[in-house]
N, C-alpha and C positions, 0 to 999 in steps of 0.2 A: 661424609665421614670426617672432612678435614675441620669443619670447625666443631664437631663433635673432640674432636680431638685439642682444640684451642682451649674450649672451653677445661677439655680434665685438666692441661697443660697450667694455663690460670688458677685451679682451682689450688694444686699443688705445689705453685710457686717454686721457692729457691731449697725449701728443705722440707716439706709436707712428705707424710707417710700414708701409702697407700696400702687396702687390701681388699684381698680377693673372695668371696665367698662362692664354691662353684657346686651344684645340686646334678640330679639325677642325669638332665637334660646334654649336659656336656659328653658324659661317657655313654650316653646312649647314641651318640654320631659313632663311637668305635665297638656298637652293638653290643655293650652291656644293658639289659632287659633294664628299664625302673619299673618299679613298685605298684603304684598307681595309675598309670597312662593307661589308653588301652591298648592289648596286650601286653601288660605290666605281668608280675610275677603273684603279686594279689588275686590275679585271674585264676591263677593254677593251685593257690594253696592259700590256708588260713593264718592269715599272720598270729590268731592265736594259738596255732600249732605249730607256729616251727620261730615266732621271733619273740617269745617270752622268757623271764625265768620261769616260770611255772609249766610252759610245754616243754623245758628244756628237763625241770626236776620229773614230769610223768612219763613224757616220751625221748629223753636225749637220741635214740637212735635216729628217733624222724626228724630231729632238730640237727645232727651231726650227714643227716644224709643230704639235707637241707645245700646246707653251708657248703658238704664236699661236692656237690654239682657246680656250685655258682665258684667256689674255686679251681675246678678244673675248666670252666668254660671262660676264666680270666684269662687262662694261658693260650688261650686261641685269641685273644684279638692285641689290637697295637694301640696308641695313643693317636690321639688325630691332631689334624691342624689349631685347633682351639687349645689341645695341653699345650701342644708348642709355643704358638703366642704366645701366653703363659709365662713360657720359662724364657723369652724375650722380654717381656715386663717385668722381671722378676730381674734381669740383667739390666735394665736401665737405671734402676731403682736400690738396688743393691740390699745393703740392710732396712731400708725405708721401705721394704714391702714385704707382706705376710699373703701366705694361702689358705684359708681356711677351708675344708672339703667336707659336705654329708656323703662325698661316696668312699666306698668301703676296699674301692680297687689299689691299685699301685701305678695308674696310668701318666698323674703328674711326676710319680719321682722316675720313671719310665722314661718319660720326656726329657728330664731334664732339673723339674724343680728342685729345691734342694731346702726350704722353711714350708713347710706344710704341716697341717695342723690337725690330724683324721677326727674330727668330733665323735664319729660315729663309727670308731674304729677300724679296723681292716682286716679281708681279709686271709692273709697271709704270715697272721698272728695269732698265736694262742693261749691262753693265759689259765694258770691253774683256780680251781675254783675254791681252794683251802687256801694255798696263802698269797693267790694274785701275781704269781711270777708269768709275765708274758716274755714268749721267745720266738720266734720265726720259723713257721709253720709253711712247707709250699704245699704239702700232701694232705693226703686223708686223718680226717683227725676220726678215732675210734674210741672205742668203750673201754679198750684195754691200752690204750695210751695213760700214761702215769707220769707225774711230771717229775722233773729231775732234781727238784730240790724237794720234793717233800714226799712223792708218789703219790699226789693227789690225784684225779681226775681233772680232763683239760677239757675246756670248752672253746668256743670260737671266741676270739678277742673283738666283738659286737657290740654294740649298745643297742638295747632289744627294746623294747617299748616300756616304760614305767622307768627305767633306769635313765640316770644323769648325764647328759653328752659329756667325753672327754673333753679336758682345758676349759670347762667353764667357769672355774672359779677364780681364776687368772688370768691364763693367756692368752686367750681371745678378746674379753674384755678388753684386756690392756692392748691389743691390737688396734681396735676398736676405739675407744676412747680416744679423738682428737686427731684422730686422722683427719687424712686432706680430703682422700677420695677411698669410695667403698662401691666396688663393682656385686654385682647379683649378678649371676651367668649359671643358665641353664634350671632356675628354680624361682617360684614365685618371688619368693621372699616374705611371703605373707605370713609361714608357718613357726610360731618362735620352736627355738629361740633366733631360729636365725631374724626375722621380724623385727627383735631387738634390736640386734645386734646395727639392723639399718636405721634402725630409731634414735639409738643413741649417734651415732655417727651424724645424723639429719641435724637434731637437735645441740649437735657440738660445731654447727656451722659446715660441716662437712658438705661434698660434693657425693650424694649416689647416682650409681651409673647402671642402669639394668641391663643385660644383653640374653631376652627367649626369644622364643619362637612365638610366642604371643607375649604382648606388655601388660604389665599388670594396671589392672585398671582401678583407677579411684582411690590409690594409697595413702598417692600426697606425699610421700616418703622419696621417689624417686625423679630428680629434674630432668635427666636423662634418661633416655630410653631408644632401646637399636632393637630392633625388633628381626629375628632373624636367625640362622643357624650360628653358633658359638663360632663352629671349625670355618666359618665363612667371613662373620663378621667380625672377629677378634684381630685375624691377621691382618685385615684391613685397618683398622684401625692402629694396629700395629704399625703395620707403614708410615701411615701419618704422625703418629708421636715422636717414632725413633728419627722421622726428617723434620722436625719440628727441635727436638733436642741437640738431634747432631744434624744443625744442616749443610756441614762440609763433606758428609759422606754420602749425602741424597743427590750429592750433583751428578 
């Protein structure tokens, strides 16, 4: 891990900006179910019934009972060692580092982080579907919730399949764009737009840095590669950077 860690340290130099992109893999160490794996939540339901707008316009009830399980079962778990690290790389770096997240929980800002970027919304948000006012939702969202500036109908503040990830026309990119180093942790990275996102970074001379539980094979995209649990191998690495930067306190 230690020249794992020389190397990002090099790659970032004296003022390089780093970021983070963290997928399924990371919050499923603090037993949030993903999608796809097996026993994913794909397993138990059709994603074209409960993560469209179109199962949301025929069936909302089965779309809103959807969401209110996976938000009552957020409140049962905690952040692991991996958000932590985290929000220790996010302290070394200060404004020179961003977090980009495809998940929908609240486990990084739970931890600690405090620039994060939810693509794929969250949820603990909910947003009216007349004129887009999202507000902070920790409960049941129902049929006869009505939002408070228009009385519209509210739906989960989600990015459902056919719709645009949030901050792509902007702030991601511009995260993006000419960074030093761009971590993949906990998700292929092979599926755009995050795929991009490691492309353009590859191609701007950047450093990527992948950290699953399997390496992604044949991308070409990734120099580095830690193959391994996020909550295991993040902190580790961890160690090595923060005694690397500051090595008056490693003593």
């Amino acid at each position: 891990m230690k020249d794992a860690a020389r190397r990002i340290i090099d790659a970032i130099g004296e003022g390089g900006r780093v970021a983070v992109m963290t997928g399924a893999g990371s919050s499923a160490e603090s037993g949030v179910r993903t999608f796809r794996d097996r026993g994913g939540l794909w397993e138990d339901y059709s994603l074209e019934e409960v993560a469209t707008s179109e199962a949301f316009a025929t069936n909302p009830s089965r779309v809103h009972e959807f969401y209110n399980t996976r938000r009552a079962h957020l409140a049962t778990v905690q952040p692991n060692d991996g958000h932590r690290a985290l929000v220790r790389l996010e302290s070394l770096f200060g404004d020179r580092f961003a977090l980009i997240t495809q998940h929908v929980d609240d486990l990084h800002e739970r931890a600690g982080s405090r620039r994060v970027f939810h693509m794929h919304g969250e949820l603990y948000k909910a947003r009216c579907v007349e004129c887009s006012d999202v507000v902070e939702w920790m409960g049941d969202i129902s049929l006869d919730d009505g939002c408070r500036s228009c009385s519209g109908s509210m739906r989960p503040h989600i990015v459902w399949f056919g719709e645009v990830p949030f901050f792509m026309e902007e702030e991601i990119p511009d995260v993006c764009d000419g960074c030093a180093v761009f971590f993949s942790i906990g998700t292929s990275g092979t599926v755009y737009p995050a795929a991009g996102l490691a492309s353009m970074v590859s191609l701007g001379g950047g450093l990527c840095v992948e950290i699953n539980l399997e390496t992604t094979p044949g991308s070409g995209i990734f120099e580095l590669q830690i193959e391994g649990k996020a909550g295991e191998r993040l902190p580790a690495l961890l160690d090595e950077l923060e005694a690397l930067l500051k090595p008056e306190e490693a003593v």
